[in-house]
Structure formats: C-alpha cells, structure tokens
C-alpha positions as CSV (number, residue, x, y, z in Angstrom):
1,X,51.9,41.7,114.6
2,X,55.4,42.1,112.6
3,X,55.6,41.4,108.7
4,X,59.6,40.2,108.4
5,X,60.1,40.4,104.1
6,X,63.0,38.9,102.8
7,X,63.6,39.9,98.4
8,X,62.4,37.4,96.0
9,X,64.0,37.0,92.1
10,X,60.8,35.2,91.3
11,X,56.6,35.5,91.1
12,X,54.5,32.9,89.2
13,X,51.2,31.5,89.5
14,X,47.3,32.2,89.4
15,X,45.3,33.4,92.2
16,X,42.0,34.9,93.4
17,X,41.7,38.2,95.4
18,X,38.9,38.6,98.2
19,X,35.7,40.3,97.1
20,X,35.8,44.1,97.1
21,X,35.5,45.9,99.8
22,X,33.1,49.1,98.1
23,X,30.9,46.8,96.7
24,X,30.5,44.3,100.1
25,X,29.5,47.4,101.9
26,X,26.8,48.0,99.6
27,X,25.3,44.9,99.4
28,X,24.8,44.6,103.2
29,X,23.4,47.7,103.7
30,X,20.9,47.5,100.8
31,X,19.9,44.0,101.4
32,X,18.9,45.1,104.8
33,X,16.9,47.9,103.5
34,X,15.2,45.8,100.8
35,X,12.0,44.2,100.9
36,X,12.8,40.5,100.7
37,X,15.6,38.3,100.8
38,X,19.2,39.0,99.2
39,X,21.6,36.6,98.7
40,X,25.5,37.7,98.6
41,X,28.1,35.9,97.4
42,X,31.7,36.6,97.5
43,X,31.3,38.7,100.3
44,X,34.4,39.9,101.8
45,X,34.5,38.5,105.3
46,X,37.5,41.1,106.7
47,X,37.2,43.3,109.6
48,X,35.7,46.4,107.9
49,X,32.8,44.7,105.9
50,X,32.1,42.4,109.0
51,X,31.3,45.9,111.1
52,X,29.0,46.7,108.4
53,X,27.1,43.4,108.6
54,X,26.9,43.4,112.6
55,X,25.7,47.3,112.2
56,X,22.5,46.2,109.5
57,X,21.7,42.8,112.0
58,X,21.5,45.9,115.2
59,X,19.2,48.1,112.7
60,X,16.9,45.0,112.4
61,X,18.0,43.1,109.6
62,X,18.5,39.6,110.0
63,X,22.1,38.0,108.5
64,X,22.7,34.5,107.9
65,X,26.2,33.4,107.1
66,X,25.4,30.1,105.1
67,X,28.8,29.5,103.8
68,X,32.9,31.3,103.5
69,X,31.5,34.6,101.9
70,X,28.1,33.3,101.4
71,X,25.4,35.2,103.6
72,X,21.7,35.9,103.2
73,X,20.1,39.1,104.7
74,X,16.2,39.1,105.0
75,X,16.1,42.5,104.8
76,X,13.7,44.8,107.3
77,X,12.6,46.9,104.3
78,X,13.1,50.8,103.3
79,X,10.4,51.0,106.7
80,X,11.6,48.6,108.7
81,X,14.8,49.2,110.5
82,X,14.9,50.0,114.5
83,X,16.5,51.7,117.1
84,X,19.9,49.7,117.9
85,X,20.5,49.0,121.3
86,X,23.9,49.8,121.9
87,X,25.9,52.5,120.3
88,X,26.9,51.0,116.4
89,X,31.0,50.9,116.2
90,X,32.0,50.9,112.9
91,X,35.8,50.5,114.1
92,X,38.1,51.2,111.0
93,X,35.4,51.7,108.4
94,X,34.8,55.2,107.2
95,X,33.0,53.3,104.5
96,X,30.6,52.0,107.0
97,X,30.3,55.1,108.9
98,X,29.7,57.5,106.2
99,X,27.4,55.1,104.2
100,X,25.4,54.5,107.7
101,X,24.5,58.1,108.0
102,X,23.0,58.2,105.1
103,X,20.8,55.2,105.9
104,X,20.3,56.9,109.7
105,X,19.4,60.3,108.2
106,X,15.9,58.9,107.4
107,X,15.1,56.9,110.1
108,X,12.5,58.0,112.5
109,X,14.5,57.5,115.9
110,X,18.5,57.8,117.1
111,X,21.5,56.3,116.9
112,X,25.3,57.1,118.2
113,X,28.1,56.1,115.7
114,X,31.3,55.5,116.7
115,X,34.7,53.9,115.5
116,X,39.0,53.6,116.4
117,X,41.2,56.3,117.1
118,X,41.9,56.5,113.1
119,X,38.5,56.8,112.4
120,X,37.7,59.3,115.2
121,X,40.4,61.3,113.3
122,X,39.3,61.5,110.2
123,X,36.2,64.0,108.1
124,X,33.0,63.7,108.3
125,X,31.4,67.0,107.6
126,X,31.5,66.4,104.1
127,X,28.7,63.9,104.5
128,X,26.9,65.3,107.6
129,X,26.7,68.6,105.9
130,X,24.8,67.8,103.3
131,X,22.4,65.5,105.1
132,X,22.0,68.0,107.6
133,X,20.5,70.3,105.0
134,X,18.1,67.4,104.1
135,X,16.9,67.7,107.5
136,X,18.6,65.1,109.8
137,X,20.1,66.6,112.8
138,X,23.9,65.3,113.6
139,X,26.0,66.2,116.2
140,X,29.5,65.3,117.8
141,X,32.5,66.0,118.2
142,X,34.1,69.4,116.5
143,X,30.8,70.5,115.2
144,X,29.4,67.4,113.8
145,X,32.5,66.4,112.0
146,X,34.4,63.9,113.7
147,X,33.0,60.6,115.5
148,X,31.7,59.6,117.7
149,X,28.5,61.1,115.8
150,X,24.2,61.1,117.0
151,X,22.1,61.2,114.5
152,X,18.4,62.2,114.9
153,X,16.9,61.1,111.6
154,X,14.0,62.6,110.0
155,X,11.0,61.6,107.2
156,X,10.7,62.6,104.7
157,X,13.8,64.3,103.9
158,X,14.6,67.2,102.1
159,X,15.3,66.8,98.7
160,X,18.3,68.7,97.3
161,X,20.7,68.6,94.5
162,X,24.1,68.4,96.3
163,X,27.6,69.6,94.4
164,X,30.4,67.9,96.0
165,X,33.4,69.4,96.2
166,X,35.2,66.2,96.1
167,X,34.9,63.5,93.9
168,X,34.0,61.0,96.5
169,X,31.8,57.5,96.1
170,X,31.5,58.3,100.2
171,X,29.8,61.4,100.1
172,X,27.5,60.6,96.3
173,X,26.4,57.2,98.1
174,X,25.5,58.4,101.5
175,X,23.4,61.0,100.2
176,X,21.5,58.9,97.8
177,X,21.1,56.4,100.2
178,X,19.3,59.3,102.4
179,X,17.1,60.4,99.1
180,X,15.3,57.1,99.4
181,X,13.8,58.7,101.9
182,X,13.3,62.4,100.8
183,X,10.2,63.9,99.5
184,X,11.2,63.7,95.7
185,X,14.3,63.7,93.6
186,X,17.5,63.7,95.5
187,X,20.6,64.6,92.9
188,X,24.4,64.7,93.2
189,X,27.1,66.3,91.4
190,X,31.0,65.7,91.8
191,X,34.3,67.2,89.7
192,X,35.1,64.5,88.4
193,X,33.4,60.8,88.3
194,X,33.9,58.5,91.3
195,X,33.4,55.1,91.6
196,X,29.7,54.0,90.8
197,X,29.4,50.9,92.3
198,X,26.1,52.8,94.3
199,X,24.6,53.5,91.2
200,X,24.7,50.2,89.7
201,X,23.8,48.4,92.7
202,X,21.1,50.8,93.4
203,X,19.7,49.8,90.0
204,X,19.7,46.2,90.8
205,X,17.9,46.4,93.7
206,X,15.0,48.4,91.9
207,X,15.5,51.7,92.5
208,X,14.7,54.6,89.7
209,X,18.1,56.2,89.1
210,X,19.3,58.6,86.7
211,X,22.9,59.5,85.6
212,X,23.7,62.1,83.1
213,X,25.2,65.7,83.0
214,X,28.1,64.7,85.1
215,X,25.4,64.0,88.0
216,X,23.4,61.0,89.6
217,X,19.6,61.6,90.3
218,X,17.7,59.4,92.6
219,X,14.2,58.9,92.6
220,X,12.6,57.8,96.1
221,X,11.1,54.5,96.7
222,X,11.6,51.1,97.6
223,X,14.1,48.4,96.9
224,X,13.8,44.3,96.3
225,X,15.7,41.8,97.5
226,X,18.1,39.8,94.7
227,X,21.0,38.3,94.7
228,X,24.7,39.8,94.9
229,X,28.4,38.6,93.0
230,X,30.9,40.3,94.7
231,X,33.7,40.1,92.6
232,X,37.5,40.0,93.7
233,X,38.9,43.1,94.7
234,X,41.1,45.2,92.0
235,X,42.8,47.7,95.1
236,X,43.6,44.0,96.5
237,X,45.0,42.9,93.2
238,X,46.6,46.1,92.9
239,X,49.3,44.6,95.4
240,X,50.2,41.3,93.5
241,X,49.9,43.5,90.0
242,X,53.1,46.2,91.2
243,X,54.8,42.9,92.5
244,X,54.8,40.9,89.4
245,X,55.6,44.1,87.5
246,X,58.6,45.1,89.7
247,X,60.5,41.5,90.4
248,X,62.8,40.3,87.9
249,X,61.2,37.3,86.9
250,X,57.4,37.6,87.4
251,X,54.7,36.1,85.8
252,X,51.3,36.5,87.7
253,X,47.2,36.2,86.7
254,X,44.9,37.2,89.2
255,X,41.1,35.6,88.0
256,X,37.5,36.7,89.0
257,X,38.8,40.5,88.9
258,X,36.2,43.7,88.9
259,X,37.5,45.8,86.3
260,X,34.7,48.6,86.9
261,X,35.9,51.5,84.6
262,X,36.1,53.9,87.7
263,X,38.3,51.5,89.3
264,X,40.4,50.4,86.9
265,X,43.3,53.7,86.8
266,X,45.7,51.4,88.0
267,X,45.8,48.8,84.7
268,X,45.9,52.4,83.0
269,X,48.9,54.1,84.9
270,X,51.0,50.6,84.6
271,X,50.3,50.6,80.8
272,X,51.7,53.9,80.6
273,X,54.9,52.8,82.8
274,X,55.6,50.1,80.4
275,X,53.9,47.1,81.7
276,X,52.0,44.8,79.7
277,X,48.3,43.9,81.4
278,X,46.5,41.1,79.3
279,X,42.7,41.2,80.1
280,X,40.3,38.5,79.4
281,X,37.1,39.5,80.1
282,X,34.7,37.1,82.5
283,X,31.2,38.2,81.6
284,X,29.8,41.0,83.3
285,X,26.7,40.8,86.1
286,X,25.8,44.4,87.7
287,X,29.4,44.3,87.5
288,X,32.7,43.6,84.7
289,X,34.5,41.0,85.7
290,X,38.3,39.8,84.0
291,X,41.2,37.9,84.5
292,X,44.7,40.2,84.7
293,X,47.9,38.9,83.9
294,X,51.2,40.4,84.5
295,X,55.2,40.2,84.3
296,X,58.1,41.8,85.1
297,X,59.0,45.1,82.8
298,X,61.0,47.6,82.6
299,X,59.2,50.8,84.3
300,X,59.6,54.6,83.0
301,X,57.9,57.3,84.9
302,X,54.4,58.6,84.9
303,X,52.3,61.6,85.7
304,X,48.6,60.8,87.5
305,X,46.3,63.7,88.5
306,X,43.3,64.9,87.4
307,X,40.0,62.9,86.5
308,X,42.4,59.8,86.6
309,X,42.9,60.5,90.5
310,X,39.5,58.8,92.0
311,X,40.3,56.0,89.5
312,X,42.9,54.6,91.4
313,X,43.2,56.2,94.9
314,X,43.3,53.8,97.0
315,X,45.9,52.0,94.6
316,X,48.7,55.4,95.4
317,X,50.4,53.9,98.2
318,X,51.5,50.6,95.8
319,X,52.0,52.7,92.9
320,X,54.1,54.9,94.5
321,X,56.5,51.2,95.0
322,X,56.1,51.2,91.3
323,X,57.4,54.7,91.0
324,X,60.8,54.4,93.0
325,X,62.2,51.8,90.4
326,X,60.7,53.5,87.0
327,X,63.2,55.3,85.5
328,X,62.2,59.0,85.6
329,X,60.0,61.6,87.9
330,X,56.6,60.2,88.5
331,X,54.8,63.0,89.8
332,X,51.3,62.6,91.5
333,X,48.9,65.8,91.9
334,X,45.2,66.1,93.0
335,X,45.9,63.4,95.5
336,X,44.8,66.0,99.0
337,X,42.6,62.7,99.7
338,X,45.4,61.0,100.6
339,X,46.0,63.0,103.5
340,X,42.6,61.9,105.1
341,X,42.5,58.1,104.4
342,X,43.4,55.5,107.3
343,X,46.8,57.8,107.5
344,X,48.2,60.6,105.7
345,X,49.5,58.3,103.4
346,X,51.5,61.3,101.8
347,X,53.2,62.0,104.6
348,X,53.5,58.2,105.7
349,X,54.9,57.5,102.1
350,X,57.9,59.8,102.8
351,X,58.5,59.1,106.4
352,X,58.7,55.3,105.1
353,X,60.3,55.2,102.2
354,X,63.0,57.0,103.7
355,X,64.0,55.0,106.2
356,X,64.6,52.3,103.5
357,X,66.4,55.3,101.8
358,X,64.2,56.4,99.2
359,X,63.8,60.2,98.8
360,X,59.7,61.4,98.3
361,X,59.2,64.5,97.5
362,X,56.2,65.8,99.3
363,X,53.2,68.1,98.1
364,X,50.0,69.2,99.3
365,X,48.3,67.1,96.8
366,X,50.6,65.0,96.2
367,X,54.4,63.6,95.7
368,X,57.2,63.8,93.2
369,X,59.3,60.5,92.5
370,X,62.5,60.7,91.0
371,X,63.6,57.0,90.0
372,X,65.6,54.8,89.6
373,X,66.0,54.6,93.6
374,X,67.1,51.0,95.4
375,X,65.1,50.3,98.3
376,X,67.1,49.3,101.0
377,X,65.7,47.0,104.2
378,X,64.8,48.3,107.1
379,X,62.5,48.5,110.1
380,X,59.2,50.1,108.8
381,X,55.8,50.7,110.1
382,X,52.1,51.0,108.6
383,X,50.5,53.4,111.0
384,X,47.6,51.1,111.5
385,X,47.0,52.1,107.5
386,X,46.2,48.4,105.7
387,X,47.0,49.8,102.3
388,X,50.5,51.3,103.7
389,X,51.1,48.1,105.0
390,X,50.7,46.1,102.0
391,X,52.7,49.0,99.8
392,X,55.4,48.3,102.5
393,X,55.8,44.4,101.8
394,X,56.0,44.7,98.1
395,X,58.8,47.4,99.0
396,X,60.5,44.9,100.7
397,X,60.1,42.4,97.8
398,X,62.7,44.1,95.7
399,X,64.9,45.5,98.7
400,X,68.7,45.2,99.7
401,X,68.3,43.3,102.9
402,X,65.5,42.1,104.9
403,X,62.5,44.5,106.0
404,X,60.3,44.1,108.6
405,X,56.7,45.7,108.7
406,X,55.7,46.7,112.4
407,X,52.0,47.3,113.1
408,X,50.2,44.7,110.2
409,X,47.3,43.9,112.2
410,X,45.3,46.1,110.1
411,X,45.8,44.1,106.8
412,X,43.0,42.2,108.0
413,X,40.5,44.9,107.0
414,X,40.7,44.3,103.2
415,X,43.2,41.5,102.6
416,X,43.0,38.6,105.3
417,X,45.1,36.4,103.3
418,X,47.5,38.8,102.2
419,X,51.1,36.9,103.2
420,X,49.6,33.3,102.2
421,X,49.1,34.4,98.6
422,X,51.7,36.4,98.0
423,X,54.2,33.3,99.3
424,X,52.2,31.0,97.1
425,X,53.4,33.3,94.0
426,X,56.8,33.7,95.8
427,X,57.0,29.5,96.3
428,X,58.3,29.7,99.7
429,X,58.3,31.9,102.5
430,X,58.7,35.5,101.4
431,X,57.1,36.8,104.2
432,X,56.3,35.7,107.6
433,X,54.4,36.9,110.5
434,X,55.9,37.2,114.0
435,X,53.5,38.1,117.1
C-alpha cells in the first residue's frame, strides 16, 4: 500500500487519537491474569494490540469484544493460564513478545514465541537475560536473543533485584510481570525513568508495588479484575501535533489525550522550539488525561538527550520533521534505541530525508539537524517502520512537490485511521492511498 501526499497551507479542527498502544498491551495481559472480570475501554483495536489479545485468549483467557474498543476478558487468574496449542505469533509486536515472556517465565509448561521478519531481527536478551536468572529456561535463535523463542517456565521464580542498563518500560514490565510469580520481592532499577504505565496499572489491579530510590519493587501475589480507560495515544497525537506546528496556517486540538509525565517529552521539546501547547486537563483515572491544542509557529532548534530521551522515543522520527524546518542545529544524543525499534530509524531518517534532499547528520546515538532545510517531494519508503511512515507523510505535508510513501501497510499497527484524520484537519484530500 502507497501513501501519495500532496502540501497543504492549512490544518484546523478537533479530533481524537486511538487508545495507546503501551497501555492496551497491559490491560490485556493483566485482565487475563486477574481473578475476575476486566472491562477495557478504549482499547486500541490495531494490528499489534490485537496479537496480544489473540495470545491471552490461547493462554486460556476468555476475550469478548462487546463493542468498537470495548472488550471484556474473564481473566484465568495468576494460576490459571494453559499450554497454547499452536506456537503464539506476536507478528510486529516486541511489546507483546517481550511483555509475554515475562508472563511465560512463570508458567509451569512451554510455549514457542514467534513474530515477522522485523521482529525476528530485533533484541531480546535484554529481557531473557534477566528472566533466565530468575530461573525460566529460554532458548532460540543466537543464544536466546532473537525469536522465534521456547520458553520453559518455572515456579516459583527467583527473586532478584535487576539493574537495567537501559531505560526501558520493555525490560522493567516483563520482569515484574515474572516477580508475580517469584518467591518474594522482585525489584528493578533503570538510568533513567521509563514509562510507568506497568506500575500504575499493576496498582489498579491489586498488586503490592513499591517505587522509590530510582527503582520499582514488586511484591508477589495476586491481581483482581476492574475496569480499564485507555486513553488516546500521545506518540499517535504526536503526528497531528508536528503537523499543526509546522503548516503555515494550523490550528489543531486533539481531546481525550494521556499526558503521563514519562510520556509527555514531546509537549516539552515543542515548547522549547517555540510552539505554544495549551493543555486542559480531563481528570485523571489510573491515568492523566488532557486536551492539546496547537498552531503553526515559528520553530528554532533544540537539543534532546539525556533523562528527556525515554520521554519521547518513540516521538524522534516526527520530531526530527520538526527539526528540518527550525531554524538552527537540533541535535539528538542518547537515542542508540533508535537503532533497534521496528527499523533503524537513525539510519532510515537519513536515507529518507535525503532523497527528499534533506541532509541528517548521523550518530551512534543519535543525529544532528541543521535547519532551515526545504523538503522536497519524492518517492520514499517506511521500511515496514509505522512511526517512519507517519514521520514521512507529515514530511510531505510541507514539501515542494508531491511525495509518495511506499510500504504503509504497517501504519495499521498503531494508527488505523491515520490518512482519514489527518484529511479531516487538511479539509480535503491531503493524502490518499493507492494499492
């Protein structure tokens, strides 16, 4: 599937953003581990976080869809999952593949994880390591590291207090998920904070959870069914926000938004490029919820590294948009991540940009951005990479000439109705889709 853009002068209008993707994971797989029924709402029904659902229903839970976004899972309880039948492909979704070992670790039978070519690719001895040490036995490909993956799980667990050396919500949630099953306190520790939607979800369900000294302590024991608001997706809104901030006459509020202080390094790097981000807060469940509004400004460079990184990583690739018509270097550092997401969205960034004849300077850990640059159409692709994809389009928003997106099928993981909204802000066809 092709994405053909054509430039736009103007954005307006008010929309909502599917539910988030971290926090759709989560509810599935603790609703099925619950005793009791959960209710989600909001759920974000796109290709990733429907893998995760089909996974908990082969583990024994049972999923109802009652409505768009609306399921119940009666869940099988911390003791009641199975032995799947089939091997569990979690297709694009390290979420779901990282977060399932976890949940496998401490299971008392096997199961064989696999997923796509781009997920066969990418780490997983980050999270295997440390649950091998808390007793489960994985192997696979490239010594345990790489799908497709067996896991023998084992109960009780080890308990151990696990320093990261990445800040990553993967890695913190999948062995927390395993200390539910360990024989006493399970902790983590990261560099720097990731996102905690585990933590607070974890909470709501009942579990006896800890967080100070930089570090997240779980307490084994069980979990209760409740009931789950998935709010819209701020790395979703992250697309719309760039847009409005980059086209010349832009005015655009995205409601029902989670504004989750680890998320939210994207409303802070924008502030500090110029734009203006009004945010009315919505009340706040196990989550913050707000409205965002913003317009067109005039954009100066920015540097984002540091403890500011896992606040916005998966917003890089559209900020990077941002960057090329700010006037300045933007320079990004402590970004390595990138070069193990869906693509090497470093790499992927340059490659891109410069066919629409942008110049990225490339880093290990990160790029350098000198602006401002005019993008220039052209013919593009997203390496199967949803978030590249996106980051391409709003490119092509504020291009000379038409650009056309190759390889867009993968939008469907986190955005399904990506083009329809953004033409609704547009008021006509800024984008269409070609077969």
């Amino acid at each position: 599937m092709t994405f053909r853009v054509r430039p736009v002068n103007r954005l307006h209008g008010t929309v909502e953003v599917p539910g988030d993707k971290s926090i759709s994971h989560r509810a599935a797989l603790l609703g099925a581990l619950a005793d009791g029924v959960t209710e989600i709402h909001g759920y974000l029904e796109a290709e990733d976080c429907v893998r995760t659902l089909t996974a908990v229903g082969a583990l024994g839970a049972d999923v109802t869809r009652k409505g768009p976004g609306h399921y119940r899972i009666a869940g099988a309880g911390r003791h009641g999952l199975h032995e799947p039948g089939d091997v569990i492909d979690c297709g694009n979704s390290g979420t779901t593949a990282r977060l399932l070992l976890g949940v496998l670790a401490g299971q008392p039978f096997s199961a064989l994880l696999t997923g796509d070519a781009s997920l066969r690719r990418r780490p997983m001895a980050r999270v295997s390591e440390p649950l091998g040490r808390m007793g489960a036995v994985i192997v696979g490909r490239a010594r345990a590291t790489r799908l497709p993956l067996a896991v023998q799980g084992m109960r009780p667990l080890r308990a151990i207090a696990h320093t990261s050396p990445v800040a990553s919500a993967q890695v913190k949630s999948a062995v927390l998920l395993a200390g539910l099953y360990a024989d006493g306190p399970v902790s983590v520790h990261e560099p720097a904070s990731s996102r905690d939607h585990s933590e607070r979800m974890l909470r709501q369900f009942g579990a006896r959870l800890r967080v100070e000294g930089g570090g997240v302590t779980l307490e084994p024991g069980d979990l209760y069914g409740t009931t789950v608001c998935v709010p819209g997706d701020i790395s979703s809104a992250a697309f719309l926000l760039v847009a409005a901030a980059i086209v010349r006459d832009a005015t655009v509020s995205v409601t029902r938004v989670g504004v989750n202080p680890t998320r939210t390094g994207i409303l802070t790097v924008l502030e500090a490029m110029g734009a203006r981000v009004e945010v009315v807060e919505a009340g706040e469940d196990a989550e913050p919820v707000a409205s965002l509004t913003l317009g067109g400004a005039e954009l100066r460079a920015a540097r984002v590294g540091g403890p500011l990184v896992p606040r916005l990583i998966d917003e890089l690739p559209v900020l990077a948009v941002a960057a090329v018509v700010a006037r300045g270097a933007t320079t990004v550092s402590d970004a390595a991540e990138l070069r193990v997401k869906e693509s090497d969205r470093i790499a992927t960034l340059a490659r891109e940009f410069g066919k629409m004849g942008v110049r990225v300077e490339e880093r290990p850990d990160g790029m350098v951005i000198e602006g401002p640059q005019r993008f220039r159409g052209a013919r593009v692709a997203s390496g199967g990479d949803h978030r590249m994809a996106m980051a391409l389009v709003v490119a092509g928003l504020v291009a000379e000439g038409e650009t056309v997106v190759e390889d867009t099928e993968c939008v469907r993981t986190s955005f399904p109705g990506f083009v329809e909204t953004l033409n609704a802000l547009a008021g006509g066809p800024a984008v269409t889709v070609e077969a």
